[in-house]
TIDOGU-98263 format. One record per residue (C-alpha): residue number from 1; chain; x, y, z. Coordinates in Angstrom, 2 decimals, decimal comma. Example, Ala and Ser with C-alpha at 12.3 -4.5 7.8 and 13.67 -1.06 7.14 Angstrom:
2
[r 1 A [12,30 -4,50 7,80]],
[r 2 A [13,67 -1,06 7,14]],
END
This chain:
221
[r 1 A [64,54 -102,08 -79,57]],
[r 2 A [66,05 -105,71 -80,27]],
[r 3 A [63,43 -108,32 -81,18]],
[r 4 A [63,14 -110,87 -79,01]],
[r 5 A [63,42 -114,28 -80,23]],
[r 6 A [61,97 -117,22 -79,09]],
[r 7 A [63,41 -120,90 -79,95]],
[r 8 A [62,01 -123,22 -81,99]],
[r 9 A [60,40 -126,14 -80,02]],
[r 10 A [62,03 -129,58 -80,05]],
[r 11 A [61,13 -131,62 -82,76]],
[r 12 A [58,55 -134,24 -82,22]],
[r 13 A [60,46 -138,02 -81,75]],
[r 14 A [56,54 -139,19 -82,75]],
[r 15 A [56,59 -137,11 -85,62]],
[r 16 A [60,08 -137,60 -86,61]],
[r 17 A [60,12 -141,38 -86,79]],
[r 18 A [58,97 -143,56 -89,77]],
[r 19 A [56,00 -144,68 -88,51]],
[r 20 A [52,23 -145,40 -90,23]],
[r 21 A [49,33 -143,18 -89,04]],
[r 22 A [48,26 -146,32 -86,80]],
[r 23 A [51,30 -147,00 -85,62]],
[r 24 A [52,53 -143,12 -84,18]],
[r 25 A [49,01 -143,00 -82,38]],
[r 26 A [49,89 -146,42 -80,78]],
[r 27 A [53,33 -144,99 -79,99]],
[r 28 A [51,69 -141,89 -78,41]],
[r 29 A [49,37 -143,63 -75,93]],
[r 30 A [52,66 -145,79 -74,72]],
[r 31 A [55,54 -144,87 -72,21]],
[r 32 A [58,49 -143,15 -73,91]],
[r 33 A [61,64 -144,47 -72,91]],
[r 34 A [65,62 -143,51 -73,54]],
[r 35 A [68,11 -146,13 -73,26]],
[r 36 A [72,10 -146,19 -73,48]],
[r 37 A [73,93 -148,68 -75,82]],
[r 38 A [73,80 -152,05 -74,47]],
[r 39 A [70,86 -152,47 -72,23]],
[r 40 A [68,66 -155,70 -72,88]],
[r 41 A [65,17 -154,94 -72,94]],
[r 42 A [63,74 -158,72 -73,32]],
[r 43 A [65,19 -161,54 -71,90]],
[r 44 A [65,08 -164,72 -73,84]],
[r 45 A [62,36 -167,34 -71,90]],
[r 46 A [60,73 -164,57 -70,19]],
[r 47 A [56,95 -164,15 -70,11]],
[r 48 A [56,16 -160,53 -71,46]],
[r 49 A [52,79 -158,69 -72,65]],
[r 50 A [54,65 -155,77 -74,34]],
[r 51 A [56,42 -154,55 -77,13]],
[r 52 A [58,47 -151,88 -77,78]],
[r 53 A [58,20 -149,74 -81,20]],
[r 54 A [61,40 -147,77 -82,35]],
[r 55 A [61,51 -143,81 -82,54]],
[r 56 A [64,90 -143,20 -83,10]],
[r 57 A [68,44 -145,68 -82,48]],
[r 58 A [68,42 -149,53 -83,33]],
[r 59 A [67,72 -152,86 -81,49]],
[r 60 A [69,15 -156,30 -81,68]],
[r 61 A [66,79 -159,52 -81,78]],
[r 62 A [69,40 -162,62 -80,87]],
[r 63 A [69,92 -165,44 -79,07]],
[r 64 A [73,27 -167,96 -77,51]],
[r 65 A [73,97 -171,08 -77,28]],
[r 66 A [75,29 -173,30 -74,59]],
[r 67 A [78,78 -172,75 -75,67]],
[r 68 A [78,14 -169,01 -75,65]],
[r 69 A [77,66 -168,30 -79,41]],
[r 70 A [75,77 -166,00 -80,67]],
[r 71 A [73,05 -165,59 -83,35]],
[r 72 A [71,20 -162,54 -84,58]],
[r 73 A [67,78 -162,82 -86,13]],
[r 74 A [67,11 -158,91 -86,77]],
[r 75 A [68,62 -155,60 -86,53]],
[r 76 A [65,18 -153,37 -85,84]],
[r 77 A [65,50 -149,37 -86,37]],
[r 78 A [63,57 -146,42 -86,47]],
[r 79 A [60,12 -147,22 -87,74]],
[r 80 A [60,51 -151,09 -86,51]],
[r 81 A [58,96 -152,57 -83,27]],
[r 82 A [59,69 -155,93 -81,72]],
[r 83 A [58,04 -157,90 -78,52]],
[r 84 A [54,97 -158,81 -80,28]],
[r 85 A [55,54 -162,61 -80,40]],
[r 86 A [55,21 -162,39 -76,38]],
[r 87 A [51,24 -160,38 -76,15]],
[r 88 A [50,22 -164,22 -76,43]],
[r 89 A [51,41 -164,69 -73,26]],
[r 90 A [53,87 -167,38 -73,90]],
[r 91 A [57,60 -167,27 -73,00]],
[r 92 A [60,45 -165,01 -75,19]],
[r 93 A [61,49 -166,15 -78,61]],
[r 94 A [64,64 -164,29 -78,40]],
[r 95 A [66,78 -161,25 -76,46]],
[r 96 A [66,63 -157,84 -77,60]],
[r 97 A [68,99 -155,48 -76,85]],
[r 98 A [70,41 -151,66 -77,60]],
[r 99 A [73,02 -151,61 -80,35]],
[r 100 A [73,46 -147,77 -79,62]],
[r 101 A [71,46 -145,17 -77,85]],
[r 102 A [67,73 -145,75 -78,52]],
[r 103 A [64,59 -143,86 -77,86]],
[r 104 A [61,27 -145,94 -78,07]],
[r 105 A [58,17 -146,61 -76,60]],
[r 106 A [56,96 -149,15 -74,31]],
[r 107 A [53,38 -150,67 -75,13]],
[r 108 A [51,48 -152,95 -72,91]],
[r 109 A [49,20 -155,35 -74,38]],
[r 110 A [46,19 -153,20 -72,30]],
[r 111 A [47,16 -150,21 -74,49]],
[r 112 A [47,47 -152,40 -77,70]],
[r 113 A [43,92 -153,89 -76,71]],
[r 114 A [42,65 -149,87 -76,14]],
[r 115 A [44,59 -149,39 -79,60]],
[r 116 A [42,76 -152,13 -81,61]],
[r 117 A [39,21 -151,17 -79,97]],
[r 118 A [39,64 -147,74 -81,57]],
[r 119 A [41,46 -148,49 -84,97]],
[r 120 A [40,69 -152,12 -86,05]],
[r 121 A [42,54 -152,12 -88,57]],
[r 122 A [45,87 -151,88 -87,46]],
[r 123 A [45,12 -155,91 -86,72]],
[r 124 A [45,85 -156,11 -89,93]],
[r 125 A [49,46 -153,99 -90,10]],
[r 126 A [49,92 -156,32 -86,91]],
[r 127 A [49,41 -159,45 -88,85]],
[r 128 A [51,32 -158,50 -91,83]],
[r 129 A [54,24 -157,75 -89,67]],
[r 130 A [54,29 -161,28 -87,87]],
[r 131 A [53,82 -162,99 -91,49]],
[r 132 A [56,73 -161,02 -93,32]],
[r 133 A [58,88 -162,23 -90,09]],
[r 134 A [57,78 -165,57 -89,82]],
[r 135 A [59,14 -165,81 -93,54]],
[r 136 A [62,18 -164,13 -92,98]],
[r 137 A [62,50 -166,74 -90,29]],
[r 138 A [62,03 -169,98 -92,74]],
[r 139 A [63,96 -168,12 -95,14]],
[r 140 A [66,84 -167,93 -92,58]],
[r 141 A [66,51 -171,62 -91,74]],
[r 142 A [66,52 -172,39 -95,41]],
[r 143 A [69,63 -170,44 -96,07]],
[r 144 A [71,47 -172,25 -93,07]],
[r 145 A [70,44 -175,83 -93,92]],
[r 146 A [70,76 -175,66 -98,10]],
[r 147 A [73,79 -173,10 -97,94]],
[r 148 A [77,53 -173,46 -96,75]],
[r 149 A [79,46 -170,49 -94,96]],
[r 150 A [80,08 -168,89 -98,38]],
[r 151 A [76,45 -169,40 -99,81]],
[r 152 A [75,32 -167,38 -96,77]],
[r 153 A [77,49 -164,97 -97,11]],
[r 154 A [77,37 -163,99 -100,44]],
[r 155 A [73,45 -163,79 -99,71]],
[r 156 A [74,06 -161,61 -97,16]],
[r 157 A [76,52 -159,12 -99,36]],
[r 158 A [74,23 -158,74 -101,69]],
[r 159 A [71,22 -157,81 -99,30]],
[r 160 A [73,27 -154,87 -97,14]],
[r 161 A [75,15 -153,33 -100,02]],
[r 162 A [73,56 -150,86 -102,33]],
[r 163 A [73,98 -150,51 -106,28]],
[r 164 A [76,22 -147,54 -108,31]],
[r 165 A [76,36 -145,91 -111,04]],
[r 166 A [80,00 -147,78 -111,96]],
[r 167 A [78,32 -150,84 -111,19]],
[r 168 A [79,63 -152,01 -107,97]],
[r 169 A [77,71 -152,40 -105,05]],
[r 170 A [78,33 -151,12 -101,38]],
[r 171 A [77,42 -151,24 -97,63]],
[r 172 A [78,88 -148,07 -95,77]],
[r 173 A [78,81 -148,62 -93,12]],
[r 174 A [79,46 -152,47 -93,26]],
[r 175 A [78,51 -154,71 -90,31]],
[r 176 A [81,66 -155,89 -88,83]],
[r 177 A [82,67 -159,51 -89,56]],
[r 178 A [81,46 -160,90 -85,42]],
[r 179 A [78,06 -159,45 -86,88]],
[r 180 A [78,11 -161,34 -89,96]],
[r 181 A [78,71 -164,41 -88,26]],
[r 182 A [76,24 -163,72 -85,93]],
[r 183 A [73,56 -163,65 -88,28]],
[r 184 A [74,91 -166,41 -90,37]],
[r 185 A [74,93 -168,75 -87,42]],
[r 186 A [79,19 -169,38 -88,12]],
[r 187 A [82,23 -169,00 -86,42]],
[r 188 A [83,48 -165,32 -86,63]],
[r 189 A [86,97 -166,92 -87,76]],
[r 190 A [85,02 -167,98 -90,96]],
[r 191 A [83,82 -165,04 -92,17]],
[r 192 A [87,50 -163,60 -91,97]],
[r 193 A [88,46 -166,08 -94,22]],
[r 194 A [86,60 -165,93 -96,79]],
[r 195 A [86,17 -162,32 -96,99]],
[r 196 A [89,89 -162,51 -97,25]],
[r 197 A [89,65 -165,13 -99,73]],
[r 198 A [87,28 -163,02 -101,97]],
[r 199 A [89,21 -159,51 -101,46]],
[r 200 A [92,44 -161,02 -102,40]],
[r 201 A [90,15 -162,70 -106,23]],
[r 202 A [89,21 -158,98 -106,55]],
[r 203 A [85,68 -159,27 -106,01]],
[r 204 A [85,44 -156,95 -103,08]],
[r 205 A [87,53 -154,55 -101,51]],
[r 206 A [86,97 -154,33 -97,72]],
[r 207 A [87,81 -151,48 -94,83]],
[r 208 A [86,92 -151,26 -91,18]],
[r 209 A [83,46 -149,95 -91,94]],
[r 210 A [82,97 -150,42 -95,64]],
[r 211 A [82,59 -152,87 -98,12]],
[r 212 A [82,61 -152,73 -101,63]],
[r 213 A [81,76 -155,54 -104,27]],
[r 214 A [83,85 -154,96 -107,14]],
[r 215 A [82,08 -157,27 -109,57]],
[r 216 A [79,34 -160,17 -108,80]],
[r 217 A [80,22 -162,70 -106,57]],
[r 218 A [80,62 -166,44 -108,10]],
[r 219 A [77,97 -169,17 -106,88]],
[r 220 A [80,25 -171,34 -105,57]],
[r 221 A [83,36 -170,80 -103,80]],
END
């Protein structure tokens, strides 16, 4: 007689994702949600008390200008969570958004509060998270007020792409160049050009979704 066979349950999304022990047991007490590509979950100037933590997918933290520009702070996936400059109550630093299909979870700041009565010390992975932003943020500011087009950009190469063996250095897959400039704060026209400029020195050899850095970029350009 044929043994029967029963499937395997669906993995966990909590378990799956790269979270701390604190941070999967705040997940679990939250509302799960599933989102399509291109939804906007916080609205820049809104008043908000929650934040949303990151199973599986990848958010967008940006915001535009008068003349419709755009500028991306952070790309936020699996493991990340964003919203928690609003649980003071004051209005939206910036819009989030869905860069592709994205499970997370929605936390309230009642169910952070719950959270924090029962495992104090997650105020501290809490804090640690808004400092290491807050510097990325100054850091950003820096880079845009000391650095031209170029000086930003060759920061930003050298941050996405990884090392190898031959000694080159790539990003696969590459942001496209309207995502460099919008987290450069530049014209997407800009980084066209010089990426051009640099692939036809030899120092990088570029495709639709890769980039490779053939040797290091100079300081100046």
């Amino acid at each position: 007689m044929p043994t029967r066979r029963h499937s395997e349950p669906p993995p966990d999304p909590y378990d799956k994702a790269p979270l701390s022990a604190s941070l999967r047991a705040l997940a679990r007490r939250g509302e799960l949600r599933r989102l399509r590509k291109g939804v906007q979950i916080i609205t820049e100037g809104d008043t908000g008390d929650t934040l949303y933590i990151v199973l599986a997918g990848c958010l967008r933290a940006y915001s535009v200008s008068a003349d419709g520009r755009e500028v991306t702070y952070g790309i936020y996936g699996a493991g990340e969570y964003v919203g928690e400059m609003g649980l003071d109550g004051g209005p939206r630093a910036a819009n989030v958004e869905t860069v592709e299909p994205t499970l997370c979870v929605l936390v309230t700041r009642t169910t952070l509060e719950a959270h924090l009565d029962a495992e104090p010390r997650f105020a501290f992975e809490l804090l640690a998270k808004v400092i290491r932003r807050a510097r990325a943020a100054t850091t950003g500011l820096k880079q845009i007020a000391l650095n031209d087009v170029y000086g930003r950009l060759k920061l930003l190469l050298e941050e996405i792409t990884v090392a190898q063996p031959d000694g080159s250095r790539v990003a696969d897959p590459a942001p496209s160049h309207k995502a460099m400039s919008q987290r450069l704060g530049c014209e997407r026209s800009m980084v066209s050009r010089v990426m051009k400029d640099l692939e036809r020195g030899g120092y990088i050899e570029a495709g639709r979704l890769r980039v490779v850095l053939r040797r290091p970029l100079p300081q100046k350009w």
